[in-house]
N, CA, C and O atoms as a MOPAC input file, in Angstrom:
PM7 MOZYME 1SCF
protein

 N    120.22200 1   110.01700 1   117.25000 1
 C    118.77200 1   109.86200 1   117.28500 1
 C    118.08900 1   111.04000 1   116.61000 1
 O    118.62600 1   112.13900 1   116.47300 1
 N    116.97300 1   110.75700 1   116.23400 1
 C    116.30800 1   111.86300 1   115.21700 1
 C    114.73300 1   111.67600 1   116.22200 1
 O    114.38200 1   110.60300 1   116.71300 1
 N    113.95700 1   112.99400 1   116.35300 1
 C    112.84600 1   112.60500 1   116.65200 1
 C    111.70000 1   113.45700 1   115.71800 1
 O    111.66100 1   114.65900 1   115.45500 1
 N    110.91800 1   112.51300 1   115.38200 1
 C    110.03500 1   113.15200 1   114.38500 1
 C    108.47200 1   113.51800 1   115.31000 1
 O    108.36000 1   112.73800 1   116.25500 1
 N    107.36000 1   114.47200 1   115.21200 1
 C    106.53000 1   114.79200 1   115.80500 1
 C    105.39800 1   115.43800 1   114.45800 1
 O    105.20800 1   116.54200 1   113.94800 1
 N    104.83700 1   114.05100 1   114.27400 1
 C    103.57800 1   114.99500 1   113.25400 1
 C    102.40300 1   115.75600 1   113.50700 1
 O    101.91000 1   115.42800 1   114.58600 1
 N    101.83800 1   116.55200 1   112.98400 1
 C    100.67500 1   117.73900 1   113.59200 1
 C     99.63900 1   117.66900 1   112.09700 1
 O     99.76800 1   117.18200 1   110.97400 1
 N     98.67900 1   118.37800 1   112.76000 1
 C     97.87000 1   118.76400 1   111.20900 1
 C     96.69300 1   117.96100 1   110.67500 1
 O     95.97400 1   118.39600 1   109.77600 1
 N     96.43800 1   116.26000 1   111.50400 1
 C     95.62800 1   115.79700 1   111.16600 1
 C     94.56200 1   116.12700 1   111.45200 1
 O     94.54300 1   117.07000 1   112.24300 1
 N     93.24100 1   115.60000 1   111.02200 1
 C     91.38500 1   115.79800 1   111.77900 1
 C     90.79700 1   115.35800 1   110.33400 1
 O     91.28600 1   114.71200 1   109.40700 1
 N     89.77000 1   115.86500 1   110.49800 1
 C     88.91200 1   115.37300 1   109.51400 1
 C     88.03700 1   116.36500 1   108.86600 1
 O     87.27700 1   117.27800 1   109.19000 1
 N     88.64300 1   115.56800 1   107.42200 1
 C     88.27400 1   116.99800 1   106.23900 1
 C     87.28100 1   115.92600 1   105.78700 1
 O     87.14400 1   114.81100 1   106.28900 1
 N     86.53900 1   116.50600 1   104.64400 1
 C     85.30100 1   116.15400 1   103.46000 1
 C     85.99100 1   115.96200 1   102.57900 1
 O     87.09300 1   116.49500 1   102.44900 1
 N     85.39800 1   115.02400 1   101.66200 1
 C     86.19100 1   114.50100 1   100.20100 1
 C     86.04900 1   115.61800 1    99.55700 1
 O     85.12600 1   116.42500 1    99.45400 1
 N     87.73300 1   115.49900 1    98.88700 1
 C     87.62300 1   116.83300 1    97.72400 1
 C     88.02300 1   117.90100 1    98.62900 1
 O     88.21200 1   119.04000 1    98.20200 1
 N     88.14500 1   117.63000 1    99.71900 1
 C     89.27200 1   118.94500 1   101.03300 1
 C     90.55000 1   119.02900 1   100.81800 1
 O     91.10800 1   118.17600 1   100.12800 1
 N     91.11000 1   119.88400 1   101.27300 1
 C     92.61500 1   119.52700 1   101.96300 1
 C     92.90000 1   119.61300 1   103.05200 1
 O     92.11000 1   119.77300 1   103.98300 1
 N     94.29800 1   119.50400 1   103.13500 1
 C     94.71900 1   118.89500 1   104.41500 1
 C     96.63100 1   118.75500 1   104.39700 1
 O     97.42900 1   118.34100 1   103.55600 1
 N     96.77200 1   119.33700 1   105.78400 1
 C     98.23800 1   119.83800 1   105.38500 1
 C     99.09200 1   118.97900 1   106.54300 1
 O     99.02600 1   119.62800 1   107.58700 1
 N     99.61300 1   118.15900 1   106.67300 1
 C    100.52100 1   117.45200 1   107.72000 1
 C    102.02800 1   118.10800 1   107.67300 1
 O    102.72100 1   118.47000 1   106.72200 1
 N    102.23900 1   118.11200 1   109.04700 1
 C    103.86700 1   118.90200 1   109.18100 1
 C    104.40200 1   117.86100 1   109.58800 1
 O    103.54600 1   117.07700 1   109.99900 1
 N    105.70300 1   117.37300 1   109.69000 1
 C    106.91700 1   116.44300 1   110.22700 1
 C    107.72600 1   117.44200 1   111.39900 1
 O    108.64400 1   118.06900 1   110.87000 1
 N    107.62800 1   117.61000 1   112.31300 1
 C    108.98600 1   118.34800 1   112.97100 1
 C    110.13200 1   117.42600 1   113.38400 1
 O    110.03800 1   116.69800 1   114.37300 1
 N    111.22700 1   117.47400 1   112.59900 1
 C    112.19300 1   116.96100 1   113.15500 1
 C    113.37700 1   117.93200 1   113.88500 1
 O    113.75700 1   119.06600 1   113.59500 1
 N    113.86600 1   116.84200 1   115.13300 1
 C    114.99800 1   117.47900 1   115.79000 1
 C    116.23600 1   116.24000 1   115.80800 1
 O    116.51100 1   115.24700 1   115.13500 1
 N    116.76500 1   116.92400 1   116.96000 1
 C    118.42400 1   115.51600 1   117.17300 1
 C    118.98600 1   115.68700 1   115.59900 1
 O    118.76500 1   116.55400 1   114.75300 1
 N    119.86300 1   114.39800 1   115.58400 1
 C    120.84400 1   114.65200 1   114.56000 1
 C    119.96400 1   114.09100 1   113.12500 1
 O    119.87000 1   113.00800 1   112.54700 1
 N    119.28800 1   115.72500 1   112.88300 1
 C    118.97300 1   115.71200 1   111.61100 1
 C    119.67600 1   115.31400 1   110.43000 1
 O    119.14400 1   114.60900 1   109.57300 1
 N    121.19700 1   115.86100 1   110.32800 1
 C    121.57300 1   115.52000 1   109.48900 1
 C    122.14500 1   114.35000 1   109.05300 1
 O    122.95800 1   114.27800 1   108.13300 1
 N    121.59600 1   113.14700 1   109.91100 1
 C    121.78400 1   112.04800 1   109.46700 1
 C    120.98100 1   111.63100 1   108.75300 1
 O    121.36000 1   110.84000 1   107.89000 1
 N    119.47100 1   112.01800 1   108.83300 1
 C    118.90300 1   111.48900 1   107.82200 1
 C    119.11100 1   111.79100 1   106.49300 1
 O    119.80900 1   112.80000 1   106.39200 1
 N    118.65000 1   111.13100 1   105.01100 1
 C    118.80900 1   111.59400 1   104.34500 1
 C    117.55800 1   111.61900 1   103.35500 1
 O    117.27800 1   112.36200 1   102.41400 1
 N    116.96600 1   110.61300 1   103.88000 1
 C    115.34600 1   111.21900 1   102.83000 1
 C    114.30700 1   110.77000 1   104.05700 1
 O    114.67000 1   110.02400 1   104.96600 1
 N    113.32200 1   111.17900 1   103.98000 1
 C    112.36100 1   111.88700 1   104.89200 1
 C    110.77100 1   110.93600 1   103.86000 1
 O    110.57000 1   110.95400 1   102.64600 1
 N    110.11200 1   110.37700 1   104.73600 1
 C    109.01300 1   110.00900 1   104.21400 1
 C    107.68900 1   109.52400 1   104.87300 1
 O    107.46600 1   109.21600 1   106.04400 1
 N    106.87500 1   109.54400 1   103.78600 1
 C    105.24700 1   109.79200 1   104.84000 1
 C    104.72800 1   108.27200 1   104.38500 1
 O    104.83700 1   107.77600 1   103.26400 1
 N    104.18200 1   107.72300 1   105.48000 1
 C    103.65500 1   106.06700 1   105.37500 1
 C    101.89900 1   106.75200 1   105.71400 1
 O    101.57000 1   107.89500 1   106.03100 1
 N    101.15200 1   105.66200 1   105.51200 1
 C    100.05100 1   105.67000 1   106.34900 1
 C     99.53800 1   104.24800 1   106.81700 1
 O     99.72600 1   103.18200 1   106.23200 1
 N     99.07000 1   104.39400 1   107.62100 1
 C     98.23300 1   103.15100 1   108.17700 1
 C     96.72900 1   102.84900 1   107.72900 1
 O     95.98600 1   103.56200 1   108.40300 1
 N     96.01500 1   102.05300 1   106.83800 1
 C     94.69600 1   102.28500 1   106.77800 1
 C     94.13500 1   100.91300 1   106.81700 1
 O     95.04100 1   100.08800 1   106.70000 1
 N     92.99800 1   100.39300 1   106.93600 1
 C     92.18000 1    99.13400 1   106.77100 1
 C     92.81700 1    97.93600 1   106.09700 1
 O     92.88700 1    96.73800 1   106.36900 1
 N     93.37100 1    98.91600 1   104.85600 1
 C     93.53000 1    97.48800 1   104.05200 1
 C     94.90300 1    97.59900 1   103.92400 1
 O     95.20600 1    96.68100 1   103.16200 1
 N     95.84100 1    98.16100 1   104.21400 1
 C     97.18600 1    98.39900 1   104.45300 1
 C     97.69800 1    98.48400 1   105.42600 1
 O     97.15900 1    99.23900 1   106.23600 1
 N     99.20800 1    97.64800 1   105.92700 1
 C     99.67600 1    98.52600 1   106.91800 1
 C    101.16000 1    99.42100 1   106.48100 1
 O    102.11700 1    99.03900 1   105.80900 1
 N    100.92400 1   100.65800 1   107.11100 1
 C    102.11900 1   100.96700 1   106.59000 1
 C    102.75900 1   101.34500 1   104.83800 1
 O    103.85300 1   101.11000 1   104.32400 1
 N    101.88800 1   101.81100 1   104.46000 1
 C    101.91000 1   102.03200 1   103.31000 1
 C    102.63900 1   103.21700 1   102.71700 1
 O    102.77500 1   104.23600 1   103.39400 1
 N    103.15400 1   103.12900 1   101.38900 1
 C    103.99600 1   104.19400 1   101.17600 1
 C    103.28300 1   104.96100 1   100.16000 1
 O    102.73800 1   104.55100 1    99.13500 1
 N    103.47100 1   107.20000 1   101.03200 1
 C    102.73900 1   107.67000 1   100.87300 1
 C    103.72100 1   108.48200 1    99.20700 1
 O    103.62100 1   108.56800 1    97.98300 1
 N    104.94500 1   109.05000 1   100.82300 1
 C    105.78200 1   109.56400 1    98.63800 1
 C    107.02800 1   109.65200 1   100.13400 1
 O    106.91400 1   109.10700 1   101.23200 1
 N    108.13500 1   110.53000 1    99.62000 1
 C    109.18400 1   110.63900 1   100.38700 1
 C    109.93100 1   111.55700 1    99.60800 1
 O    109.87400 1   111.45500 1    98.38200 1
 N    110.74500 1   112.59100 1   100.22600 1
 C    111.96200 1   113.80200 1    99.71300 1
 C    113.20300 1   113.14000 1   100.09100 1
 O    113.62200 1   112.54300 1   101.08200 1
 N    113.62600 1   113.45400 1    98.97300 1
 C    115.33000 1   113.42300 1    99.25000 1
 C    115.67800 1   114.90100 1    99.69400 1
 O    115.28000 1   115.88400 1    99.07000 1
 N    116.60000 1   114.97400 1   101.03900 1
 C    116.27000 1   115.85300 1   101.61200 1
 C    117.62800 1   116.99000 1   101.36400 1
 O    117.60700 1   118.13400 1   101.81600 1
 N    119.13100 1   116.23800 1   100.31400 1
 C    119.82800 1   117.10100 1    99.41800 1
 C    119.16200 1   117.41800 1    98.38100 1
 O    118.99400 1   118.60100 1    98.08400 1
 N    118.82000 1   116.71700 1    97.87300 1
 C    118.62800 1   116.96600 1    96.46400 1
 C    117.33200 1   117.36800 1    96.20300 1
 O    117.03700 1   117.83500 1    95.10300 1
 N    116.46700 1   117.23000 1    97.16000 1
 C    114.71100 1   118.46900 1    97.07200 1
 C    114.15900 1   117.73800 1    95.99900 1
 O    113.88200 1   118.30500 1    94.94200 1
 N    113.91900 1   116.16800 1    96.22400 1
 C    113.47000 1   115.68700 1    94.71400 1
 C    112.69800 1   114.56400 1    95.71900 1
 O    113.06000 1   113.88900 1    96.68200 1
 N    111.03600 1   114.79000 1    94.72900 1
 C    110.23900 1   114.25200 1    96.14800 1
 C    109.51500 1   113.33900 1    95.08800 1
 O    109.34900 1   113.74600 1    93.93800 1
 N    108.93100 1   111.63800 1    95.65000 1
 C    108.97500 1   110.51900 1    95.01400 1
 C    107.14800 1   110.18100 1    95.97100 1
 O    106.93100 1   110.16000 1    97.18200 1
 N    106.00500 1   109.93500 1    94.60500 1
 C    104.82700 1   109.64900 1    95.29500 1
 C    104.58600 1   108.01000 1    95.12000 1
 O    105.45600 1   107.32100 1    94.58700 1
 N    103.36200 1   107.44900 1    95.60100 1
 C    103.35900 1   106.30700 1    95.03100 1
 C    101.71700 1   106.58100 1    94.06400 1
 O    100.94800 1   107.53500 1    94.18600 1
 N    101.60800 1   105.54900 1    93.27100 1
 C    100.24400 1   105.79900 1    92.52800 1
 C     99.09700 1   106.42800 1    92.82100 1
 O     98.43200 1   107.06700 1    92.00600 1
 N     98.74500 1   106.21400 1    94.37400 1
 C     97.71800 1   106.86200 1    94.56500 1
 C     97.51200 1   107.89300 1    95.43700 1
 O     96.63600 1   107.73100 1    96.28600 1
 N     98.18400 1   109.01500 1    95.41600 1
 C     98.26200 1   109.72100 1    95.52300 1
 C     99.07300 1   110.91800 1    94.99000 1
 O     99.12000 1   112.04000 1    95.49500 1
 N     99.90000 1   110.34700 1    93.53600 1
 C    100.52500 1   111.00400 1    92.70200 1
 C     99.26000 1   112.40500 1    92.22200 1
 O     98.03900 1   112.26000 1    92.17300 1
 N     99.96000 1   113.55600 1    91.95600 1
 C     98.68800 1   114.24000 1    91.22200 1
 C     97.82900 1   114.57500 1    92.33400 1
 O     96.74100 1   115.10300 1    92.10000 1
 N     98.19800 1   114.32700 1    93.53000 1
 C     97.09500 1   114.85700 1    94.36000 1
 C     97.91000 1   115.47500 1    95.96800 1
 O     97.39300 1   116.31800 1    96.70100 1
 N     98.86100 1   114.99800 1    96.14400 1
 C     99.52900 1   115.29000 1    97.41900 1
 C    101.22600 1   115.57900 1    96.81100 1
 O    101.86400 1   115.04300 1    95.90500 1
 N    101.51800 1   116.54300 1    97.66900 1
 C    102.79000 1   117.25300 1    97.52200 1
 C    104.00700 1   117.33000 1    98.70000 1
 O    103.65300 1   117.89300 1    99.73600 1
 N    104.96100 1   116.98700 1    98.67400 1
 C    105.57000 1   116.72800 1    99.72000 1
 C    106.64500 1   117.99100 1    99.65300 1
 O    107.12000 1   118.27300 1    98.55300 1
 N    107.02600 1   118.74600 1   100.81900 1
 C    107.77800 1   119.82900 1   100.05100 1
 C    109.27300 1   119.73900 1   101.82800 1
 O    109.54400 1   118.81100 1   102.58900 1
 N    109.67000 1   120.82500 1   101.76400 1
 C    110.52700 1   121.07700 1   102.83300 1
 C    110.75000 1   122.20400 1   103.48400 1
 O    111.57800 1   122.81900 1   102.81200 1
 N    110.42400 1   122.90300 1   104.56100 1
 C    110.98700 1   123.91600 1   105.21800 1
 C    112.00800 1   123.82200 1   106.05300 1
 O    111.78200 1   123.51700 1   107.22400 1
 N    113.10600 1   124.02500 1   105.68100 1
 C    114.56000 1   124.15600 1   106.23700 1
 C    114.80400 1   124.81000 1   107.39900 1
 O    115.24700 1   124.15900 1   108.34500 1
 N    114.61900 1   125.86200 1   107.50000 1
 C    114.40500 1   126.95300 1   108.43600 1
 C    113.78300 1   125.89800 1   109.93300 1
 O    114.43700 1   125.48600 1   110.89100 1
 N    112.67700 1   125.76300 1   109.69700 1
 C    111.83200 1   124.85400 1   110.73200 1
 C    112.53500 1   123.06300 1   111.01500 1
 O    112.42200 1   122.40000 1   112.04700 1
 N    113.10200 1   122.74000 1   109.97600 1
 C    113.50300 1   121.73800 1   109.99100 1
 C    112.01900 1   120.89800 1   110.28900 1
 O    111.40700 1   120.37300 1   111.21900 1
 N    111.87400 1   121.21500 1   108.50800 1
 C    109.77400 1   120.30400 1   108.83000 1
 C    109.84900 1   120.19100 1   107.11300 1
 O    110.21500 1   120.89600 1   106.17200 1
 N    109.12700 1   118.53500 1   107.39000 1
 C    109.19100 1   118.22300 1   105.98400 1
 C    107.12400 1   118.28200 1   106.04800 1
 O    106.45900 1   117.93200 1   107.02300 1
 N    106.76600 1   118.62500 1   105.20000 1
 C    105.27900 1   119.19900 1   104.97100 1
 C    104.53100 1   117.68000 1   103.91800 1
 O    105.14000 1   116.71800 1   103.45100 1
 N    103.40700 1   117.93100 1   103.86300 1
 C    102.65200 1   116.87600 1   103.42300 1
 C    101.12400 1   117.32300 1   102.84000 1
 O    100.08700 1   117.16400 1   103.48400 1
 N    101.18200 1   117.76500 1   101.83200 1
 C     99.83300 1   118.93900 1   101.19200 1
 C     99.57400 1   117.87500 1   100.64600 1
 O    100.16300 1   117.05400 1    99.94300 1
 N     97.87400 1   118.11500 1   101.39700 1
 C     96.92800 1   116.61600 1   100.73100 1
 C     95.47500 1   117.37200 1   100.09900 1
 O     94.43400 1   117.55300 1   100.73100 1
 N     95.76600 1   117.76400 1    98.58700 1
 C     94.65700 1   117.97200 1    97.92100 1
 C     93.90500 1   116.57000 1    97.36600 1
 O     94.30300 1   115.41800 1    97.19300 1
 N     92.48000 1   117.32600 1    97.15800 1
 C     91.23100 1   116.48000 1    96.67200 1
 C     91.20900 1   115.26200 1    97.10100 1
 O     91.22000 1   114.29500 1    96.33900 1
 N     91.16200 1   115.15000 1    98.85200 1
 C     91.31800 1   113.74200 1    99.32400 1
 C     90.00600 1   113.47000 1    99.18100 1
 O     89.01800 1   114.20300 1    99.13900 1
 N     90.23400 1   111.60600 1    99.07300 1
 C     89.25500 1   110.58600 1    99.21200 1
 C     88.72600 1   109.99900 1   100.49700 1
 O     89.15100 1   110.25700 1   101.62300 1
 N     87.83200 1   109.24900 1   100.21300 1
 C     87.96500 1   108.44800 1   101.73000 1
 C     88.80200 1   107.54300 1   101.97200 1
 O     89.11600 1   107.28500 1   103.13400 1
 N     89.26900 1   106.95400 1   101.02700 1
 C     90.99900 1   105.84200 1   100.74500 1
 C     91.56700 1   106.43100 1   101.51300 1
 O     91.98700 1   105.76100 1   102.45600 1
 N     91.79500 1   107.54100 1   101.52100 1
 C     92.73800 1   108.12100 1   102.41700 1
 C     93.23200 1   108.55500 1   103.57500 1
 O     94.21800 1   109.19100 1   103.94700 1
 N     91.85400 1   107.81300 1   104.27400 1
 C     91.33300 1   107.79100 1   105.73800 1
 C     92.56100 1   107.31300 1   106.26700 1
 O     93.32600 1   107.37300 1   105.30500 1
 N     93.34100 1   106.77000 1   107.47300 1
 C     94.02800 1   106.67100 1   107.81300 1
 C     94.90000 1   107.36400 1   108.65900 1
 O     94.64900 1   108.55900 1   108.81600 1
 N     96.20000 1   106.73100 1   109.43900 1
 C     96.79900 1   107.33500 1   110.83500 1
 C     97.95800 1   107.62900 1   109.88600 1
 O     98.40600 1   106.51200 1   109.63100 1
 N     98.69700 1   108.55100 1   109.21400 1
 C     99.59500 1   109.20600 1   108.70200 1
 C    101.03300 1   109.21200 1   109.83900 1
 O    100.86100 1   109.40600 1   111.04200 1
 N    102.38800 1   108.97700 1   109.25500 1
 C    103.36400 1   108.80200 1   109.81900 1
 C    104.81300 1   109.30400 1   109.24400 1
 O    105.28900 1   108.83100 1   108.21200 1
 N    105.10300 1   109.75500 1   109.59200 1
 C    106.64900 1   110.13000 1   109.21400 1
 C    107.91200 1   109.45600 1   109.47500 1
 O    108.19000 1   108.94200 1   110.55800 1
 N    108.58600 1   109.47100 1   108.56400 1
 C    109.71400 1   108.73800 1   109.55800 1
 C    111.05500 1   109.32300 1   108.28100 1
 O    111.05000 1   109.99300 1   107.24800 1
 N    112.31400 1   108.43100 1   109.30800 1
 C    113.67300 1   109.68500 1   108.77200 1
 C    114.22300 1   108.39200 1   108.18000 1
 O    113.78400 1   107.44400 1   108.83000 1
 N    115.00700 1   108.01100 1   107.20300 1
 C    115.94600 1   107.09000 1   107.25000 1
 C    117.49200 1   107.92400 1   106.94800 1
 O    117.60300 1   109.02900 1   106.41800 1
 N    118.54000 1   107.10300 1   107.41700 1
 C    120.18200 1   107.60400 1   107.21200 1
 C    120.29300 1   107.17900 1   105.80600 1
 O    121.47300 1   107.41700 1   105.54700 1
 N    119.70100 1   106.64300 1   104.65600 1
 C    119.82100 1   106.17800 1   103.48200 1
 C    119.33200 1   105.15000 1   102.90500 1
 O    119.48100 1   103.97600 1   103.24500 1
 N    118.77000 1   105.54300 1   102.07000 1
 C    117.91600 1   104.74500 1   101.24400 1
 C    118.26000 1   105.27200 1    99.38000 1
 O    118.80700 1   106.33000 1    99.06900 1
 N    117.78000 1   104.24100 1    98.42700 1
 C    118.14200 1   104.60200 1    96.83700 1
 C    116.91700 1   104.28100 1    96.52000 1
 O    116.27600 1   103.28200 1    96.84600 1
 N    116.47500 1   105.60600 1    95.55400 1
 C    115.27200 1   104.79400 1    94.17700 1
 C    114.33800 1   104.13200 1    95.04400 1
 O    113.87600 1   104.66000 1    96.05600 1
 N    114.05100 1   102.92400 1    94.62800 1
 C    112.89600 1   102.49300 1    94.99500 1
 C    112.96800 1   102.07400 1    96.33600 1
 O    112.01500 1   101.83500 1    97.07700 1
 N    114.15800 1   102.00300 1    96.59000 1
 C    114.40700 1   101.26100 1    98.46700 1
 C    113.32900 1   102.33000 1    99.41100 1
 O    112.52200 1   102.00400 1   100.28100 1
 N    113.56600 1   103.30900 1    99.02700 1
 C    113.05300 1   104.15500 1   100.17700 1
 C    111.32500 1   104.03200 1    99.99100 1
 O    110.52500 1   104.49300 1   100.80500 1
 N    111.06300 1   103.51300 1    99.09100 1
 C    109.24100 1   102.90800 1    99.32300 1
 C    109.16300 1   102.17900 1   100.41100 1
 O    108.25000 1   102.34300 1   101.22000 1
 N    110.26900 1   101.13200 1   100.59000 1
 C    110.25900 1   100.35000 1   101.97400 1
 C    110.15900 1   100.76700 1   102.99800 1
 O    110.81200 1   101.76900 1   103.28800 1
 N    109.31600 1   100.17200 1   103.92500 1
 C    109.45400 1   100.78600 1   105.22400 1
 C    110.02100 1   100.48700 1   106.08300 1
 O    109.88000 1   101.04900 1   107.17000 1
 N    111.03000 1    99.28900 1   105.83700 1
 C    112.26000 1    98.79400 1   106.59300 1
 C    113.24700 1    99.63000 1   106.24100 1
 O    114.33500 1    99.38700 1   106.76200 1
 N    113.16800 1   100.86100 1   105.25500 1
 C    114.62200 1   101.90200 1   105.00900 1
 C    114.54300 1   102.26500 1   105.99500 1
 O    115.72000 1   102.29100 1   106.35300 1
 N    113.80300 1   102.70000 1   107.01700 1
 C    113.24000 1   104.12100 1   107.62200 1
 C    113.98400 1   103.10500 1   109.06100 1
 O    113.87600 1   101.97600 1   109.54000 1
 N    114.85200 1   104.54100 1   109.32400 1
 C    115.56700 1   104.14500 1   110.93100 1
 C    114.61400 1   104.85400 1   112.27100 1
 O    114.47700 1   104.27000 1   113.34500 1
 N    114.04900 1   106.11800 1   111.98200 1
 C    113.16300 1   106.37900 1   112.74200 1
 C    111.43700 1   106.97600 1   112.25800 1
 O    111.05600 1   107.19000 1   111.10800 1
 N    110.80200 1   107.10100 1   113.26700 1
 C    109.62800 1   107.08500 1   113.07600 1
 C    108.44800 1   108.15500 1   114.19600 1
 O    108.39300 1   108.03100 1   115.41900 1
 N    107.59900 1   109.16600 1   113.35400 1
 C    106.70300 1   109.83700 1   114.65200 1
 C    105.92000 1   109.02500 1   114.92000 1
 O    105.96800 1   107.89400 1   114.43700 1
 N    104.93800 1   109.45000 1   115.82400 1
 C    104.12900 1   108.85000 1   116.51500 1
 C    102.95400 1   108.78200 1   115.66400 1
 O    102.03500 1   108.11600 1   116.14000 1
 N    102.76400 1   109.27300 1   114.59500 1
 C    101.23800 1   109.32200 1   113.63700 1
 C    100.65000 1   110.46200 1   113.81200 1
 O    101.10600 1   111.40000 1   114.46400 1
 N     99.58200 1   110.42800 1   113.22100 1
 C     98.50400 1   111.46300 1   112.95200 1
 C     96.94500 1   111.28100 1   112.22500 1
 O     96.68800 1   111.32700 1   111.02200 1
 N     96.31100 1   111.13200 1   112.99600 1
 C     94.78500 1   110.52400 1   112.24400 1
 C     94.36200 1   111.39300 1   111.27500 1
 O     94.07800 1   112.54400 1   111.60600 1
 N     94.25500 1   110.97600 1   109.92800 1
 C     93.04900 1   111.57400 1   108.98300 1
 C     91.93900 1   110.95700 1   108.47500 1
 O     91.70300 1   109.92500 1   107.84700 1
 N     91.44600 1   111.69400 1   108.83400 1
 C     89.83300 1   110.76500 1   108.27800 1
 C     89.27500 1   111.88600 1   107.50300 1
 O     89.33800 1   113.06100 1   107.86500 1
 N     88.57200 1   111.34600 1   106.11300 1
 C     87.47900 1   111.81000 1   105.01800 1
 C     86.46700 1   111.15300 1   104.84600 1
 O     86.18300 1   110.02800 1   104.43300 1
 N     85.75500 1   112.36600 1   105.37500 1
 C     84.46400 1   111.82100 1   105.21900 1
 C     83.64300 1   112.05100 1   104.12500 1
 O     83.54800 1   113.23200 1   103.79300 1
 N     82.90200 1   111.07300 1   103.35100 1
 C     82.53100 1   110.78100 1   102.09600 1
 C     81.30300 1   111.93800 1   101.82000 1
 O     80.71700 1   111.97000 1   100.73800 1

């Protein structure tokens, strides 16, 4: 079991940032890529980007390419989530989750993902 615990959300102004942490514990090293969904209005569950968590090679989706950075602290065993020049699109309950393996584009899915935190609300306000 892996348990993930996200922190860091509230509510920034468009054009803010905004920094989400992942803490994972249990048998980390089963997972193998690490990724951020969000929940918003017109989505559920949407894919935000995700790290491969050997190989430190981190995958966004369109809208939020160029604007959010997904990185890793080892030490902490915390995968991070740097959200420059947010929109109000981007409003939403933010989520983490671990999968044991996923390839390429699989891991956009959110059926890769074996576990999952509890969320984290962000809201931008316009």
């Amino acid at each position: 079991q892996v348990q993930l615990v996200e922190s860091g959300g509230g509510l920034v102004q468009a054009g803010g940032s905004l920094r989400l942490s992942c803490a994972a514990s249990g048998r980390t090293f089963s997972a193998s890529t690490m990724g951020w969904f969000r929940h918003t209005p017109r989505q559920e569950r949407e894919f935000v980007g995700s790290i491969d968590w050997t190989a430190d090679r981190a995958y966004y989706s369109d809208s939020v390419k160029g604007r959010f950075t997904i990185s890793r602290d080892d030490p902490k065993n915390t995968v991070l989530l740097q959200m420059n020049g947010v929109l109000p699109e981007d409003t939403g309950v933010y989520y983490c989750a671990a999968a044991h393996s996923c390839l390429g584009d699989g891991c956009y899915d959110k059926q890769a993902y074996n576990y999952w935190g509890q969320g984290t609300q962000v809201t931008v306000s316009s």
